[in-house]
Structures are given as structure tokens and as C-alpha cells.
N, C-alpha and C positions, 0 to 999 in steps of 0.2 A: 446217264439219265435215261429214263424208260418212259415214253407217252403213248396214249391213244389216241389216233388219228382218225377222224370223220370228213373223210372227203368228198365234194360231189364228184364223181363220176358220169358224163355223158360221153356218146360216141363221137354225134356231130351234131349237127344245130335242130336236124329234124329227130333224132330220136328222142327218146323219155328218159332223165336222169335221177340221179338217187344220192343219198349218201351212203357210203362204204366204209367200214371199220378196218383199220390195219393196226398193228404194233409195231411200233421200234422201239427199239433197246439200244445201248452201249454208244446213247449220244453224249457228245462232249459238251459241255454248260459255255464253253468259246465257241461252239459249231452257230454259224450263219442261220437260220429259219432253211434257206435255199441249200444248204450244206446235211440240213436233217432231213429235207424232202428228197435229195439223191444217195443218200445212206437208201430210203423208204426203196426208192427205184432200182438201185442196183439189187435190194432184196427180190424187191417181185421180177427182174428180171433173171434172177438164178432163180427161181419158182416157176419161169415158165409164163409169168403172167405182165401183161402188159403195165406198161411205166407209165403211171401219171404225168398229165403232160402239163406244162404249166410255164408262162411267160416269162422273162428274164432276157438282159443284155448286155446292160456293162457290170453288175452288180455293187455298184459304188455311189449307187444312189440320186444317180444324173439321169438316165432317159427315161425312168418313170413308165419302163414296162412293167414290172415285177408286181401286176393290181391282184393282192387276192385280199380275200373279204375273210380275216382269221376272227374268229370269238367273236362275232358281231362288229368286228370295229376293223375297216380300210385299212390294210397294211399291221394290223396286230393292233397290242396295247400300251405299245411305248408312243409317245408323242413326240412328233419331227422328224420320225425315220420312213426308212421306203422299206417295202418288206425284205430286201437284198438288206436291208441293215439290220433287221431283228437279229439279236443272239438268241438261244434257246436258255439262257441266262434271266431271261425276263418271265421265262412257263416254272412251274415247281414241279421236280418230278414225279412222276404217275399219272399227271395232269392229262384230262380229254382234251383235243382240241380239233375245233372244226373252221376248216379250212373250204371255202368258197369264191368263186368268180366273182368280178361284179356285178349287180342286178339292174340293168338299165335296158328298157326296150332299145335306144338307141346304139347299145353294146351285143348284141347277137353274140350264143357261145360257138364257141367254133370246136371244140374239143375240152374235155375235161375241165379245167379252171383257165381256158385259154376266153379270152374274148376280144371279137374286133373292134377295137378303138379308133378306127378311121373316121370318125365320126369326128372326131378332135382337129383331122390335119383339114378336113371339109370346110369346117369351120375358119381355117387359119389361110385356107385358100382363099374364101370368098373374102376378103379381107385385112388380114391380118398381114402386111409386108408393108412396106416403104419402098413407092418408085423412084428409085434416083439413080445418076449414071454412074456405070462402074468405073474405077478408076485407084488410081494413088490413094491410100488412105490419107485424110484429111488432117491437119493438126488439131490436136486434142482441144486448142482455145479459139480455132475460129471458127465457133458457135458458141457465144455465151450463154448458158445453161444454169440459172438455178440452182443449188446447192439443195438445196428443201424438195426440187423437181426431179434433181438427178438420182437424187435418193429414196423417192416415192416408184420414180421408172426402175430403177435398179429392184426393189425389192417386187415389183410387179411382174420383170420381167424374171425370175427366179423362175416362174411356174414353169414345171418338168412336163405336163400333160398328162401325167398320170391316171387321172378318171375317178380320184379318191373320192375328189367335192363331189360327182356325180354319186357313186357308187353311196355318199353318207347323208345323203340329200332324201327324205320320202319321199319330193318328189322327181326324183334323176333331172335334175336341173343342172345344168353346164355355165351356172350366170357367172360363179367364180372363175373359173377359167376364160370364158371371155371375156368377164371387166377385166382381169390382168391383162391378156395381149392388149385388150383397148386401150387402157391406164398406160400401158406401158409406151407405144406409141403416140397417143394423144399427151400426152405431159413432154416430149420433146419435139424439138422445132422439125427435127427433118421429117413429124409424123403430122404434123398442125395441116398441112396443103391436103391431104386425101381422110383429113380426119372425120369429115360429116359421113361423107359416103362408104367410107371404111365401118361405124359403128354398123350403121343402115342395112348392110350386108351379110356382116356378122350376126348381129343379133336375124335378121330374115333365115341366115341359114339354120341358125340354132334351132327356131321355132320349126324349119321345114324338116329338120331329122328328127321329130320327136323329143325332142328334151322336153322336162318337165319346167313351172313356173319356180321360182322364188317365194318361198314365207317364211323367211326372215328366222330363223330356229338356229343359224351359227353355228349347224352341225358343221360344215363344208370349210369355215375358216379353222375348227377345232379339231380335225381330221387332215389337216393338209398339211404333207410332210415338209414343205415349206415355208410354212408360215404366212401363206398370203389372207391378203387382210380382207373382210368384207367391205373395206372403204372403196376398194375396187369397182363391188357391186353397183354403191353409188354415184360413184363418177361415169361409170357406163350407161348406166340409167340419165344421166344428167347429160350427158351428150347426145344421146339414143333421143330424148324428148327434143334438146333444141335443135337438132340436125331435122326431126322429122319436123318441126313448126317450119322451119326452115325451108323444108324441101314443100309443103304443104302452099306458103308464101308465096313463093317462086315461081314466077310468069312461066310457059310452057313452051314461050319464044326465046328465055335465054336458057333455055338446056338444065334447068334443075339448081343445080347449086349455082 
């Protein structure tokens, strides 16, 4: 298979970037997306010319490095994969295709199609953990848990961090990704004790890295290689509001919560 490639191209975060036209040829329709973009590199690297650089780690579709923004749409145009999963099986041959970073003020490029997503673990710091002491693992039934809860936290907690929701959002909004780590926590017991001040946090941080608002457009749940749901959104909203009456309520003599 033969394509053209429209990649952006910057040096580092302060220069001015472009997009770049390249060809490949003698791609295989089983080659990876990630498998046709180091064909592209070992080209320009026997050319003398510098390799496009571009993020990637386990390629199996768990750490939700591999964000590039293909054809307009997070991760290509298959739906549920991370771009480490596209094959070139899903492009037709001769096909253009443009291949970009994510666009989120809160994501700075850092090179080429590379961008820093620390912005995500920020967020996950200020919040997003369960204090409890280390030790023996626990046996699996002494915490009775919900069957409906365990399976709402389970598919919440799936979110890889990836930055798709941002990156398919107008307005780079991060609410998917934090009603999962919320939902996800907040729906089981050992996250119920630090649950008020946990949302409170999270959501302050979001708002303090620039992320954009939420309007409701269902790009971010139809773009996310996981499948997480926008019920998320609502339960994080729905904690976010009683946690803040809460703290609002709350004498100044007994410490907040």
C-alpha cells in the first residue's frame, strides 16, 4: 500500500510548525499505523533527514501514550482503538493522510506530534488515590460491594489517560477523564472516606491548568478508546455540587468536612 503523509512538523514548543508532505510506499495492509510511521522514519533517516518523533509505549493499547489526532478524529477512524491498534487496513490505498498532535492549551507540544500530558497525572495527584495502609492484600469479600457498583467502578476505572476526550472536545475539557477517576473511586467503599475532598480537588485542579468547560456534544465519550461513558460526567458533577454545599455548610471550627 502507497499513502500520503501530512504531518505537523515542529522543532520545539517555541518555534512555528507546519504541515510536511512525505510518501510511503510498500506498506503492508497488517502493518500497525505505528509500524507505517517507522517504515516513514527509517526512510528520512537513510535521507539524511530527521525522523518524526512521536509518542508511543507499550503499543497494546494500555498506557494511552500513542495521542495523535489522524483525519480529524483522536487515534484515527476505527472506534475503541488507541492509535498503537490502527492497522493501515482501515486507510485505502493512495489515501492522504494527516497526522497531528493533540490541540489543548493545557497539552504544550513538545516536539513534532509529541505532547506533554502531565496535565493528567496533576490532576490525579491532587486527588485521585485512596489513603489506606499498606499491607497483605485483603480478601476479595470483606468489603461487600455491589455487583451494579463494582461494575460501573470497573468500567470507569478502564480510563488509560490518553487525552483523546480532551483532544475531541471544542473546548479541551478533561471532565471525562476526571468523572472516571471520581466515579471510580467514589462508587467503592474504600474511596467513600476522602470522597468530598477528593472531587473538590480534582475538579480545582482541572479548572487551574486550563482545561476547557463541558457542553454536552458527546464527542469525548464517542472518541474514547475505552468506552467510558459520559454518566461519569454526571456523577462527578453530582458529587462536585454536594461536597461544595457541604464544605459551604460547614462551621470553620470543625475543619471543613
Amino acid at each position: 500500500m502507497n499513502f500520503t503523509l501530512r504531518i505537523w512538523r515542529q522543532k520545539n514548543a517555541e518555534a512555528k510548525g507546519g504541515m510536511v508532505s512525505y510518501s510511503v510506499s510498500g506498506v503492508s495492509a497488517d502493518s500497525s499505523f505505528f509500524e507505517m510511521l517507522d517504515i516513514l522514519n527509517q526512510q528520512l533517516v537513510d535521507e539524511g533527514a530527521e525522523p518524526v518523533c512521536f509518542d508511543h509505549d507499550c503499543r497494546e493499547g494500555i498506557c494511552g501514550t500513542c495521542s495523535l489526532y489522524i483525519n480529524g478524529r483522536p487515534h484515527g477512524p476505527v472506534k475503541g482503538v488507541t492509535t498503537c491498534q490502527l492497522h493501515m487496513r482501515s486507510f485505502a490505498d493512495g489515501e492522504t493522510i494527516s497526522i497531528e498532535p493533540w490541540r489543548a492549551k493545557a497539552f504544550p507540544i513538545v516536539r513534532d506530534l509529541i505532547v506533554d500530558r502531565s496535565a493528567l497525572d496533576r490532576i490525579n495527584q491532587a486527588g485521585g488515590y485512596v489513603s489506606v495502609n499498606s499491607g497483605g492484600v485483603p480478601d476479595a469479600n470483606s468489603i461487600p460491594v455491589r455487583k451494579a457498583d463494582s461494575d460501573a467502578a470497573f468500567d470507569a476505572a478502564a480510563c488509560i489517560g490518553c487525552g483523546a476526550c480532551v483532544a475531541a472536545c471544542a473546548n479541551a475539557a478533561a471532565m471525562l477523564f476526571v468523572g472516571a477517576k471520581v466515579s471510580h473511586l467514589a462508587l467503592l467503599p474504600q474511596g467513600k472516606v476522602e470522597a468530598r475532598e477528593r472531587v473538590l480537588k480534582m475538579v480545582e485542579c482541572m479548572d487551574d491548568l486550563g482545561f476547557g468547560g463541558c457542553s454536552n456534544t458527546y464527542a469525548c465519550e464517542a472518541e474514547c478508546p475505552k468506552g467510558i461513558s459520559v454518566a461519569n460526567i454526571a456523577m462527578m458533577n453530582r458529587e462536585f455540587l454536594s461536597s461544595a454545599i457541604r464544605k459551604e455548610k460547614s462551621s470553620p471550627f470543625t475543619g471543613g468536612f
